[in-house]
PyMOL CGO cylinders between C-alpha atoms (Angstrom):
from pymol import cmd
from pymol.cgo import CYLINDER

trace = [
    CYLINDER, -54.10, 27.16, -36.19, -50.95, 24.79, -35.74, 0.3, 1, 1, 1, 1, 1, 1,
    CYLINDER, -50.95, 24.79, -35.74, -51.50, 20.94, -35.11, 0.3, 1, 1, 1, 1, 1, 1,
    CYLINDER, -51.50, 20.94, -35.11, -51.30, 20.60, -31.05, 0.3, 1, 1, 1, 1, 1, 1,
    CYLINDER, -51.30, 20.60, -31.05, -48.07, 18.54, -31.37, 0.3, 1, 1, 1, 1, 1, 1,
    CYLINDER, -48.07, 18.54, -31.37, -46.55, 22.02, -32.42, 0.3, 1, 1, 1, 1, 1, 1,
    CYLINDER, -46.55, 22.02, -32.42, -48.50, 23.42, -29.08, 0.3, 1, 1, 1, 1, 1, 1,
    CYLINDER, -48.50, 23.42, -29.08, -47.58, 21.58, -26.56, 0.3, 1, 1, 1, 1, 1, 1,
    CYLINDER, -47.58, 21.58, -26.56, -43.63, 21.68, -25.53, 0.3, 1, 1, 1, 1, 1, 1,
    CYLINDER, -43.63, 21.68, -25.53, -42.94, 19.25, -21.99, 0.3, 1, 1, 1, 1, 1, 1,
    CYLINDER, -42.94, 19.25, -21.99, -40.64, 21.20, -19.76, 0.3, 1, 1, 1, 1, 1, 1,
    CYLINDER, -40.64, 21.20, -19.76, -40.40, 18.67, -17.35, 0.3, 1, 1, 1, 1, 1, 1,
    CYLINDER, -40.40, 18.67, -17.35, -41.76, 15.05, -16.06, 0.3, 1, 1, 1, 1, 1, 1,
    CYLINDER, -41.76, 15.05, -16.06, -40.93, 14.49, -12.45, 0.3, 1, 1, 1, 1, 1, 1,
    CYLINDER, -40.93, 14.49, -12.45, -42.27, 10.63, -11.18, 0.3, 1, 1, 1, 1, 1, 1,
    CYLINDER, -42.27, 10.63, -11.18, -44.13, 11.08, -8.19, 0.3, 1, 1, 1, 1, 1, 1,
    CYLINDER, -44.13, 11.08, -8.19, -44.88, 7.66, -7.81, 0.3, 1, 1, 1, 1, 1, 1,
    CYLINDER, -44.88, 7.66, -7.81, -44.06, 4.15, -9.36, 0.3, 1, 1, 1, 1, 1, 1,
    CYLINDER, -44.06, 4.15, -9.36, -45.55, 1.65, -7.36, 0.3, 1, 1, 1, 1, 1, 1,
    CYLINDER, -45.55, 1.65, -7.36, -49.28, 0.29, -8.46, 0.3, 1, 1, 1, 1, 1, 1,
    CYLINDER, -49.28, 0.29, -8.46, -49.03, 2.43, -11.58, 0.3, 1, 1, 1, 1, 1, 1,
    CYLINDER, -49.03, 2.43, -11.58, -47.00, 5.21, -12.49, 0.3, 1, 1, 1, 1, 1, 1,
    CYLINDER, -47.00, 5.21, -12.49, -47.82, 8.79, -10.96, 0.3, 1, 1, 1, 1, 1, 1,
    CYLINDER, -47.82, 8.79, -10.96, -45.95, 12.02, -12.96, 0.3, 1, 1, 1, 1, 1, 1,
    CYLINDER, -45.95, 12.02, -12.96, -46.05, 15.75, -12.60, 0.3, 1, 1, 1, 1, 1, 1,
    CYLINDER, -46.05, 15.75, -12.60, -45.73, 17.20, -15.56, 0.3, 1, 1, 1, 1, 1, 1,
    CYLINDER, -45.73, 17.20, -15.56, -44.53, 20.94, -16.94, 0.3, 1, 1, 1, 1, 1, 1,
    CYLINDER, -44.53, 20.94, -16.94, -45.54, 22.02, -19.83, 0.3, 1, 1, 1, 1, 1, 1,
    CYLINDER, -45.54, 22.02, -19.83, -45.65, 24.86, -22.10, 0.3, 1, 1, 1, 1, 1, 1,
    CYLINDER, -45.65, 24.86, -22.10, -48.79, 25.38, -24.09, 0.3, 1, 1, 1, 1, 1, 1,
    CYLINDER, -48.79, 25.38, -24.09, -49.88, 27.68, -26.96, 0.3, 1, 1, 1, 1, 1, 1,
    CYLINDER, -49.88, 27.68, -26.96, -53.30, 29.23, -26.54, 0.3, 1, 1, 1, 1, 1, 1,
    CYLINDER, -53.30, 29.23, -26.54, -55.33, 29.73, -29.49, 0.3, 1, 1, 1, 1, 1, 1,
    CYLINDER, -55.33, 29.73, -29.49, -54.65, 33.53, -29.06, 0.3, 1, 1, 1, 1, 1, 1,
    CYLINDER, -54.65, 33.53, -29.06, -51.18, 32.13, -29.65, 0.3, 1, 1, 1, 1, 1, 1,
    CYLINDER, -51.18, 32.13, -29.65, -50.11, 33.24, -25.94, 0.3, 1, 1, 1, 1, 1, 1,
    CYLINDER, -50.11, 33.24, -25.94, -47.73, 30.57, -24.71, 0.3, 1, 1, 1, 1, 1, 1,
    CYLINDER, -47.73, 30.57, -24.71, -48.54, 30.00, -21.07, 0.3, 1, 1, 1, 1, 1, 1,
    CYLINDER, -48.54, 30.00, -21.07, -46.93, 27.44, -18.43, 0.3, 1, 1, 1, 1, 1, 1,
    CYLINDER, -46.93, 27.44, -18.43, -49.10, 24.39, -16.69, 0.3, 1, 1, 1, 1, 1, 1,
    CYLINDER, -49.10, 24.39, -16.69, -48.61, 21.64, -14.47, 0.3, 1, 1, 1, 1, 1, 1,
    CYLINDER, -48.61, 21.64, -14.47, -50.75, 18.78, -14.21, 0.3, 1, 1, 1, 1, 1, 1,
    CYLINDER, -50.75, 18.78, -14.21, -49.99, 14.92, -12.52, 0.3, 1, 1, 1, 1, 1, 1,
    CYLINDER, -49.99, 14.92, -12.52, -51.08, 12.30, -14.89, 0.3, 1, 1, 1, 1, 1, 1,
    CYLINDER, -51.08, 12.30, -14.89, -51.84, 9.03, -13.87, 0.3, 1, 1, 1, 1, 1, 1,
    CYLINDER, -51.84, 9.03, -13.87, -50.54, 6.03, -16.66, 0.3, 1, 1, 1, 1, 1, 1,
    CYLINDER, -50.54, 6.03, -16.66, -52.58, 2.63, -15.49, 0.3, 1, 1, 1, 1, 1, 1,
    CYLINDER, -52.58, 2.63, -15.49, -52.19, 1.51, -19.33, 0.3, 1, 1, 1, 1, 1, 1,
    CYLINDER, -52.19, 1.51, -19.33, -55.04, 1.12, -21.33, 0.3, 1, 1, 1, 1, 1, 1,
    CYLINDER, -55.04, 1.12, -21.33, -57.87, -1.26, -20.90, 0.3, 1, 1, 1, 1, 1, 1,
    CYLINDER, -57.87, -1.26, -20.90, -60.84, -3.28, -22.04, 0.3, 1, 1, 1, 1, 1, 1,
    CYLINDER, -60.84, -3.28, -22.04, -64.58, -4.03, -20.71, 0.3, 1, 1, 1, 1, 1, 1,
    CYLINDER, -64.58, -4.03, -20.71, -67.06, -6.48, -22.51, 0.3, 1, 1, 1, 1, 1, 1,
    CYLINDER, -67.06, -6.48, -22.51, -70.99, -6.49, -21.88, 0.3, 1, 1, 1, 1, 1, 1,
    CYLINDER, -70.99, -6.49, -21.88, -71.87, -10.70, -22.25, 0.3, 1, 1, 1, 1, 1, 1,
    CYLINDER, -71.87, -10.70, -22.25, -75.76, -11.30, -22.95, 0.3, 1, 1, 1, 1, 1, 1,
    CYLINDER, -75.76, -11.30, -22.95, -77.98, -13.89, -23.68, 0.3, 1, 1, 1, 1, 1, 1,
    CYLINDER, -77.98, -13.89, -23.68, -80.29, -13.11, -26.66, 0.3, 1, 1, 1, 1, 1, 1,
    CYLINDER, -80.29, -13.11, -26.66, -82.72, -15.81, -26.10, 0.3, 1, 1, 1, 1, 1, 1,
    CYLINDER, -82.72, -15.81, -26.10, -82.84, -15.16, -22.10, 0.3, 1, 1, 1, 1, 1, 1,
    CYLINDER, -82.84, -15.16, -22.10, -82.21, -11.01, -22.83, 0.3, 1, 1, 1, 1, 1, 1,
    CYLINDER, -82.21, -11.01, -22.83, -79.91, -11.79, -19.91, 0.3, 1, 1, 1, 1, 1, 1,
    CYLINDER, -79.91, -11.79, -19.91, -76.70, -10.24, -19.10, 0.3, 1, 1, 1, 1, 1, 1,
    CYLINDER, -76.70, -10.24, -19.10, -73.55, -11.02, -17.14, 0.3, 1, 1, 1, 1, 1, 1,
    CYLINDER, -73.55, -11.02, -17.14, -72.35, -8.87, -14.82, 0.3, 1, 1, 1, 1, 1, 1,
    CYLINDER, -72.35, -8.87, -14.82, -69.80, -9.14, -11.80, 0.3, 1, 1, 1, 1, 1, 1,
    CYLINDER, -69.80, -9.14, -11.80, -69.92, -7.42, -8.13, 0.3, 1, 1, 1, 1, 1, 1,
    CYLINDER, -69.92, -7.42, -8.13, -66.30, -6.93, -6.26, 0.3, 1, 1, 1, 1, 1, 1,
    CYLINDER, -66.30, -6.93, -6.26, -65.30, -4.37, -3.77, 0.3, 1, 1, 1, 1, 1, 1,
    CYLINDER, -65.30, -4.37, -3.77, -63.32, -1.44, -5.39, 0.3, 1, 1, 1, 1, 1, 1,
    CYLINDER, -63.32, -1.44, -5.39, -61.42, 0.48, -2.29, 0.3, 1, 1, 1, 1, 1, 1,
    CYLINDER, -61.42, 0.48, -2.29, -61.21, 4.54, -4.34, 0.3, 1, 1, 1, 1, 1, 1,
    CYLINDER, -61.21, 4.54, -4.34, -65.30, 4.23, -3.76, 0.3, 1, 1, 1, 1, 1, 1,
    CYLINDER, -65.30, 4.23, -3.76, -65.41, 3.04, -0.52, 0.3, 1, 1, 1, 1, 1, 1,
    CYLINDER, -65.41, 3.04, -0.52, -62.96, 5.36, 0.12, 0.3, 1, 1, 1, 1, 1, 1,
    CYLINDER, -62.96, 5.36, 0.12, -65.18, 8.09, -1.27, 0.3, 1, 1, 1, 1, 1, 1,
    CYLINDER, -65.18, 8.09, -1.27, -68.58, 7.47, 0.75, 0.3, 1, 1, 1, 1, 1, 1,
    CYLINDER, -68.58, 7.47, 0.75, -70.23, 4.28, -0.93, 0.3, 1, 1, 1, 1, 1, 1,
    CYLINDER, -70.23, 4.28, -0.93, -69.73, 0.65, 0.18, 0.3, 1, 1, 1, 1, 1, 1,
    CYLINDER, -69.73, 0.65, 0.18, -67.05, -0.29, -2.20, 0.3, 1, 1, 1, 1, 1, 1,
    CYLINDER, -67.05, -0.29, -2.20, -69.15, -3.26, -3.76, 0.3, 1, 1, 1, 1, 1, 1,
    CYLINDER, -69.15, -3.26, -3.76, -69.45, -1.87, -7.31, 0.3, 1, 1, 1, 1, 1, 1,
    CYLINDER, -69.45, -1.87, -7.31, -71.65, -3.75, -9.75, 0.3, 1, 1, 1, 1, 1, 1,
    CYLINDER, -71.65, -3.75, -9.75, -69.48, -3.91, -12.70, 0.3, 1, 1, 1, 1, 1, 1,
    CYLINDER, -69.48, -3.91, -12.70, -68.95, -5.72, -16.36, 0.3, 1, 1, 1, 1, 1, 1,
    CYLINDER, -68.95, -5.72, -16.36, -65.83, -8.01, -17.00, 0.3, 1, 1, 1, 1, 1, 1,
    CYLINDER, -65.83, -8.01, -17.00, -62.85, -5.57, -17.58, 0.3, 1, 1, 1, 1, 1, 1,
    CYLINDER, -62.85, -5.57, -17.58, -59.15, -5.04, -17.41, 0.3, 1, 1, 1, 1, 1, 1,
    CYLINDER, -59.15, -5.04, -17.41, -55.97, -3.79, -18.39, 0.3, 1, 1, 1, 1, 1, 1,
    CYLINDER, -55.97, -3.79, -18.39, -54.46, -4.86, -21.71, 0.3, 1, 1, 1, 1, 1, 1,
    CYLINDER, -54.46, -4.86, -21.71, -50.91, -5.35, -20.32, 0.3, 1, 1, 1, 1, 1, 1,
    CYLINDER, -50.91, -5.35, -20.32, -49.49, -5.41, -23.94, 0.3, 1, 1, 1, 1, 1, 1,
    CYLINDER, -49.49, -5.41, -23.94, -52.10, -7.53, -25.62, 0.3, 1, 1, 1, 1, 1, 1,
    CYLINDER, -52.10, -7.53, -25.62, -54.49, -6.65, -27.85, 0.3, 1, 1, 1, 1, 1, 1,
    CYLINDER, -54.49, -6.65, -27.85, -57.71, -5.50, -27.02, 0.3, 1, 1, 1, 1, 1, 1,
    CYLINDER, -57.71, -5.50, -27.02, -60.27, -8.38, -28.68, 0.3, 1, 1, 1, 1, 1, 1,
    CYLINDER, -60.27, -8.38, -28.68, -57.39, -11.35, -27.10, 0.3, 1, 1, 1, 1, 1, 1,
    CYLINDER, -57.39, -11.35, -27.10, -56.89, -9.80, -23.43, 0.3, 1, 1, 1, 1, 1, 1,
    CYLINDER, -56.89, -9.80, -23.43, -61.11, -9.30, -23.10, 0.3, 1, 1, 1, 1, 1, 1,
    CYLINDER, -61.11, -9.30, -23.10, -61.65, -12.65, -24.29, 0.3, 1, 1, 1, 1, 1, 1,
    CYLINDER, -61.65, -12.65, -24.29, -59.26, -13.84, -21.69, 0.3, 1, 1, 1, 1, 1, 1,
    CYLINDER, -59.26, -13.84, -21.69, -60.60, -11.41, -19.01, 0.3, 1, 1, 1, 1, 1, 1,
    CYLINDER, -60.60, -11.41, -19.01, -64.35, -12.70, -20.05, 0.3, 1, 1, 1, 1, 1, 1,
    CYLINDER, -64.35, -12.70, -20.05, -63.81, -15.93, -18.60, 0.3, 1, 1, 1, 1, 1, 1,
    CYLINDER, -63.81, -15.93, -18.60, -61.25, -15.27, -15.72, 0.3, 1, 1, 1, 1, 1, 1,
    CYLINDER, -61.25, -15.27, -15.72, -63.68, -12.70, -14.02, 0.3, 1, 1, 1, 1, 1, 1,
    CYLINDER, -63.68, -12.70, -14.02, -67.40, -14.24, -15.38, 0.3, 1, 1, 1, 1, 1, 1,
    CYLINDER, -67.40, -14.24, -15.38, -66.45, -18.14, -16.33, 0.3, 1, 1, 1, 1, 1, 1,
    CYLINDER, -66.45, -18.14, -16.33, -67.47, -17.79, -19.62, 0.3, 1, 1, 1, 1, 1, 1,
    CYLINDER, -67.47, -17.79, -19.62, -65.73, -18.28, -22.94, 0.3, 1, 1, 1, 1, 1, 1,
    CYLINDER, -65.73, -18.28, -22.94, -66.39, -16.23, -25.39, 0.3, 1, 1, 1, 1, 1, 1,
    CYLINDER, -66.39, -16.23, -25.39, -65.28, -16.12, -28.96, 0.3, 1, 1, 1, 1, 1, 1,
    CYLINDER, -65.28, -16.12, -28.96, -66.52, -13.43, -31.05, 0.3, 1, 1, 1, 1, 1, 1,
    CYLINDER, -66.52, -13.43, -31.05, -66.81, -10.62, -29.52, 0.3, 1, 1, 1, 1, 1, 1,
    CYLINDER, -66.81, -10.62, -29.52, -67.49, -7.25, -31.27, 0.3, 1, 1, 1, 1, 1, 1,
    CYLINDER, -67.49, -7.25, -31.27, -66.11, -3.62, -30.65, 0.3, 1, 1, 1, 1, 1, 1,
    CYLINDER, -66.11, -3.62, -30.65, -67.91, -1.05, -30.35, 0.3, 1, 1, 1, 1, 1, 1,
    CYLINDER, -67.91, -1.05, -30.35, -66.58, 1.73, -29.66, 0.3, 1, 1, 1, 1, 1, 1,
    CYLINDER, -66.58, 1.73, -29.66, -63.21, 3.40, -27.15, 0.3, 1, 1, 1, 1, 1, 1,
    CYLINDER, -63.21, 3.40, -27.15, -63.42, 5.96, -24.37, 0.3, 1, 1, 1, 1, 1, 1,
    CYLINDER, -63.42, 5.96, -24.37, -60.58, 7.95, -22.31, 0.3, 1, 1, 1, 1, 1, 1,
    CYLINDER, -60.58, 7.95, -22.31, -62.70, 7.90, -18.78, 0.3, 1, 1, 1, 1, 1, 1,
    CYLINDER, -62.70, 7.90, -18.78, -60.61, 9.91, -17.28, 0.3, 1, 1, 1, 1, 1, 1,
    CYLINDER, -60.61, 9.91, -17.28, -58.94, 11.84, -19.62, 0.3, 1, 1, 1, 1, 1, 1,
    CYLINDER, -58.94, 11.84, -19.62, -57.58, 15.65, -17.10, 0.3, 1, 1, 1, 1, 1, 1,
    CYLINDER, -57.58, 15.65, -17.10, -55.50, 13.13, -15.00, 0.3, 1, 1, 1, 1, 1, 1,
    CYLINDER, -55.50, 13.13, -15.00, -55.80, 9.62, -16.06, 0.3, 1, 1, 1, 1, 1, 1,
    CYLINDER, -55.80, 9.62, -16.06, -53.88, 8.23, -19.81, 0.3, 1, 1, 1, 1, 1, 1,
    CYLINDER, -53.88, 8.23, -19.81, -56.34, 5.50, -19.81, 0.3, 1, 1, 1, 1, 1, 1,
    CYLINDER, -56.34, 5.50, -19.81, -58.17, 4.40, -22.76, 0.3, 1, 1, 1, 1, 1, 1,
    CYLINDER, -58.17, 4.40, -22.76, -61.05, 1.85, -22.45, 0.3, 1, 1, 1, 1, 1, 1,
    CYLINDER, -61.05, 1.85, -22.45, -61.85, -0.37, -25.70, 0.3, 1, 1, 1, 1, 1, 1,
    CYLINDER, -61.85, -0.37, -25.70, -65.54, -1.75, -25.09, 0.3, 1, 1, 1, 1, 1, 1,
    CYLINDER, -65.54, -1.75, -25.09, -66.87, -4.98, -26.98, 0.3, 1, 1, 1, 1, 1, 1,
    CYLINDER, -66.87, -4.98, -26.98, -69.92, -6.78, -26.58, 0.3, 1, 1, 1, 1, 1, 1,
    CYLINDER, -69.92, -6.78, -26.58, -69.81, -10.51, -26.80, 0.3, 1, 1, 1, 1, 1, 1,
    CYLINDER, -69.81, -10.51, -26.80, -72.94, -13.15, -26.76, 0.3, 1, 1, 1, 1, 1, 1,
    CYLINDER, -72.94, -13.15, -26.76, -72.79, -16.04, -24.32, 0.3, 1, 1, 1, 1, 1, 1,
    CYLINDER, -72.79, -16.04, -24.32, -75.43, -19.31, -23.45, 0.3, 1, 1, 1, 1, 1, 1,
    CYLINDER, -75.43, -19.31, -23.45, -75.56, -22.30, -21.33, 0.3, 1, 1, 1, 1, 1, 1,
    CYLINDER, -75.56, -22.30, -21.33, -72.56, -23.99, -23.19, 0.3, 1, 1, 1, 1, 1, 1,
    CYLINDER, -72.56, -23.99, -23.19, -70.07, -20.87, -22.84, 0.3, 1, 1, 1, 1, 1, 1,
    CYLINDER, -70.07, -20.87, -22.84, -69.76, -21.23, -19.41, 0.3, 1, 1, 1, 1, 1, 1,
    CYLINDER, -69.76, -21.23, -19.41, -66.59, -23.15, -18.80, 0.3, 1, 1, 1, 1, 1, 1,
    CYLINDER, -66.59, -23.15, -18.80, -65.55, -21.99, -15.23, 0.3, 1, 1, 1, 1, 1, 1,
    CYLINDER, -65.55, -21.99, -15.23, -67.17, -20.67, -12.20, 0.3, 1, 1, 1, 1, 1, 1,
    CYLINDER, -67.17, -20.67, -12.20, -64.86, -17.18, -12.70, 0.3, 1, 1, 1, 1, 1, 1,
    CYLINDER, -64.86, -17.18, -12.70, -64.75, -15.01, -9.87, 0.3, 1, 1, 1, 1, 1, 1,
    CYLINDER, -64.75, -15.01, -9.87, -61.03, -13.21, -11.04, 0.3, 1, 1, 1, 1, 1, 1,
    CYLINDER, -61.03, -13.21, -11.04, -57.76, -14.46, -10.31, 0.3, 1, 1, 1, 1, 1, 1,
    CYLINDER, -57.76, -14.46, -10.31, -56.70, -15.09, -6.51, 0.3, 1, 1, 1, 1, 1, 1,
    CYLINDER, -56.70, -15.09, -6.51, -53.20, -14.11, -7.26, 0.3, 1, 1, 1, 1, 1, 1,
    CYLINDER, -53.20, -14.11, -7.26, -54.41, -10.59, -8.45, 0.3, 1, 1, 1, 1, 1, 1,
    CYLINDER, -54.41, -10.59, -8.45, -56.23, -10.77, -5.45, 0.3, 1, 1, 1, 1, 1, 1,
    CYLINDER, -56.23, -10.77, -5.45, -59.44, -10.43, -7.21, 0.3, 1, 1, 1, 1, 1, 1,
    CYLINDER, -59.44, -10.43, -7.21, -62.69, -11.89, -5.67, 0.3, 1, 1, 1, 1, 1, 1,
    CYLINDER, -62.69, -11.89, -5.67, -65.90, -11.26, -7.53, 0.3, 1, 1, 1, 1, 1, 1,
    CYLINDER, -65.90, -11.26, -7.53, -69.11, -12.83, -7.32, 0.3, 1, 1, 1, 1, 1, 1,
    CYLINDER, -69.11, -12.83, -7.32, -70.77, -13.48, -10.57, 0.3, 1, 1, 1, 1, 1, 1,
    CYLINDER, -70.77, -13.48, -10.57, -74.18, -12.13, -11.29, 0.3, 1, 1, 1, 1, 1, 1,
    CYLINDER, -74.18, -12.13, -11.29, -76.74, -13.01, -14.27, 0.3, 1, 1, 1, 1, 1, 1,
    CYLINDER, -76.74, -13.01, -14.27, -79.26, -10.79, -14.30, 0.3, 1, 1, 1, 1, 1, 1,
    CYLINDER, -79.26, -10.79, -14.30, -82.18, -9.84, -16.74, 0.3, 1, 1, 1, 1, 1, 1,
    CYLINDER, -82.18, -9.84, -16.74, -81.54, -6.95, -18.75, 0.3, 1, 1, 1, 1, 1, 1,
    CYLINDER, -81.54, -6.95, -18.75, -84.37, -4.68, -17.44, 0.3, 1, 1, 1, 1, 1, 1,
    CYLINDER, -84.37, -4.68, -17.44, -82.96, -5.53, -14.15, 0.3, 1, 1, 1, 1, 1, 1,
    CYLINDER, -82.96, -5.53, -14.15, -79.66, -4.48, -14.92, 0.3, 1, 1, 1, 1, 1, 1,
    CYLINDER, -79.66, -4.48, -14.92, -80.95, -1.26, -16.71, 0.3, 1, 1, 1, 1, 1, 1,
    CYLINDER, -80.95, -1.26, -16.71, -83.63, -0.42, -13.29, 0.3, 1, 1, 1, 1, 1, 1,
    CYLINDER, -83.63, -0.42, -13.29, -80.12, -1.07, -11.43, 0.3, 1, 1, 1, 1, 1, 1,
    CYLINDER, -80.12, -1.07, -11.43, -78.77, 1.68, -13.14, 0.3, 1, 1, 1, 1, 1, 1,
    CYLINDER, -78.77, 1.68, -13.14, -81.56, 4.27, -12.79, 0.3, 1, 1, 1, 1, 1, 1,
    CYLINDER, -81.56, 4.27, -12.79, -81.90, 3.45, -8.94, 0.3, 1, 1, 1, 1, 1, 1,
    CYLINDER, -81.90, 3.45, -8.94, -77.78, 4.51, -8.88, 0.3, 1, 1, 1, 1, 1, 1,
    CYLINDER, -77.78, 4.51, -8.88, -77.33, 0.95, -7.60, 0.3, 1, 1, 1, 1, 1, 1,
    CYLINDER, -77.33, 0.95, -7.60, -75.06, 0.57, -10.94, 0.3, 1, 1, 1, 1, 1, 1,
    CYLINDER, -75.06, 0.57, -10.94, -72.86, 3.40, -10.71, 0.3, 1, 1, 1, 1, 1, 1,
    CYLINDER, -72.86, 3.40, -10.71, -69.88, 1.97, -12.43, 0.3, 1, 1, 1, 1, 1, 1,
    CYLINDER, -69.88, 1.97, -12.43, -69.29, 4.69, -15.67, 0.3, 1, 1, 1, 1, 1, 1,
    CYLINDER, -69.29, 4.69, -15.67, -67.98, 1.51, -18.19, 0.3, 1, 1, 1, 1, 1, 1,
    CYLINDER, -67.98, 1.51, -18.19, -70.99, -0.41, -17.26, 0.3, 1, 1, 1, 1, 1, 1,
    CYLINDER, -70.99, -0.41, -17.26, -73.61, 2.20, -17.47, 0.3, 1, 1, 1, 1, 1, 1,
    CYLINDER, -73.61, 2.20, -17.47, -71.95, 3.15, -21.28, 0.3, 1, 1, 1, 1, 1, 1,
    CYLINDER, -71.95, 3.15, -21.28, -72.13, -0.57, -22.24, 0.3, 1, 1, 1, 1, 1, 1,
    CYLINDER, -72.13, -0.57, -22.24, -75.98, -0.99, -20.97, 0.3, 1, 1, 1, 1, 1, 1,
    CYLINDER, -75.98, -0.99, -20.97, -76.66, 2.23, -22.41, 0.3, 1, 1, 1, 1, 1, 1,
    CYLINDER, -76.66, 2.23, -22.41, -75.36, 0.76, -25.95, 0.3, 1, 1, 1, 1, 1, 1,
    CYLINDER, -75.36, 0.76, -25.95, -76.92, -2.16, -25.65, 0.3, 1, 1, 1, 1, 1, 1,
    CYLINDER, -76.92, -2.16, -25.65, -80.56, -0.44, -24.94, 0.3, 1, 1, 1, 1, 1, 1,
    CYLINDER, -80.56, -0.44, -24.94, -79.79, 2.47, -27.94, 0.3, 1, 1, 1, 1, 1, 1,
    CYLINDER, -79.79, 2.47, -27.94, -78.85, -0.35, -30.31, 0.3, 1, 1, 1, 1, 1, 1,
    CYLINDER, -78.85, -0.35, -30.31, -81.60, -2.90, -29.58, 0.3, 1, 1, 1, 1, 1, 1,
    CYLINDER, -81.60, -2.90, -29.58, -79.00, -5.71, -29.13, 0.3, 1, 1, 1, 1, 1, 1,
    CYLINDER, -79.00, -5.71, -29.13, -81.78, -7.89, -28.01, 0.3, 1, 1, 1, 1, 1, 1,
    CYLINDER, -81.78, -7.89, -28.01, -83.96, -7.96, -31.01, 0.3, 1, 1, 1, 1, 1, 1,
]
cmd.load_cgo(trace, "trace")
């Protein structure tokens, strides 16, 4: 079977839209594997890739999390106010540097080692998108801000520390519905971060 570089042949990229992110329609030829070439279309959505961090508290088994109101949801039935870790777009800097910086502009805390663990495309039939997730541990003398995002992004979250029981019952009552948070509570309950 040929490598899907030699598979894939773009016909055409049309931009659709360039204004928050960039929108496309693309036309492509693809090679089945019963080696029939047929023609698709699909829109992709490029947002650039991103990061999201899970910050806890060993001692406390506490975790940091952040609540802000995220207009697709609201727009899609629930209230908008997702429950959410620290995340963001890379914007050309590397993943470990742009979540440390992210850490503290959304949660007010600094953190310095923080540890990948693993990347995810969340999206991946209409959305380029790929998420690197890191856990990071944080105490009392981490905190270095009050957080709450970046006014000139027009962010405005509200900063939650919560147990991490509490955080996981969030998430099996659907009040945590946010698909980068569940995977990084989910890690951090598989891998037994807190012991």
């Amino acid at each position: 079977m040929p490598n899907t570089a030699e598979r894939v042949n773009i016909v055409e990229s049309q931009v659709l839209s360039h204004d928050w992110y960039l929108l496309k329609k693309i036309t492509f030829d693809y090679q089945r594997n019963n080696g029939e070439w047929q023609r698709q279309t699909r829109e992709v959505y490029d947002r650039g890739n991103g990061a999201a961090i899970l910050l806890f508290n060993r001692e406390k088994k506490t975790v940091v999390l952040t609540r802000q109101f995220r207009l697709p949801v609201f727009v899609n039935g629930h209230d908008g106010l997702l429950i959410e870790v620290a995340a963001g777009l890379l914007e050309g800097a590397a993943p470990e540097e742009r979540i440390r910086d992210e850490a503290e502009e959304e949660t007010g805390y600094r953190v310095h080692h923080v540890q990948k663990v693993f990347e995810a495309y969340m999206s991946p039939g209409s959305v380029t998108e790929k998420l690197h997730f890191f856990i990071a541990e944080y105490d009392a003398s981490s905190k270095v801000g009050e957080g709450g995002g970046l006014e000139e992004e027009t962010e405005e979250l509200e900063v939650l520390e919560w147990p991490f029981d509490d955080a996981l019952e969030a998430f099996y009552r659907g009040e945590i519905c946010d698909a980068k948070t569940i995977m990084l509570l989910q890690y951090a309950a598989m891998k037994n971060i807190f012991t």
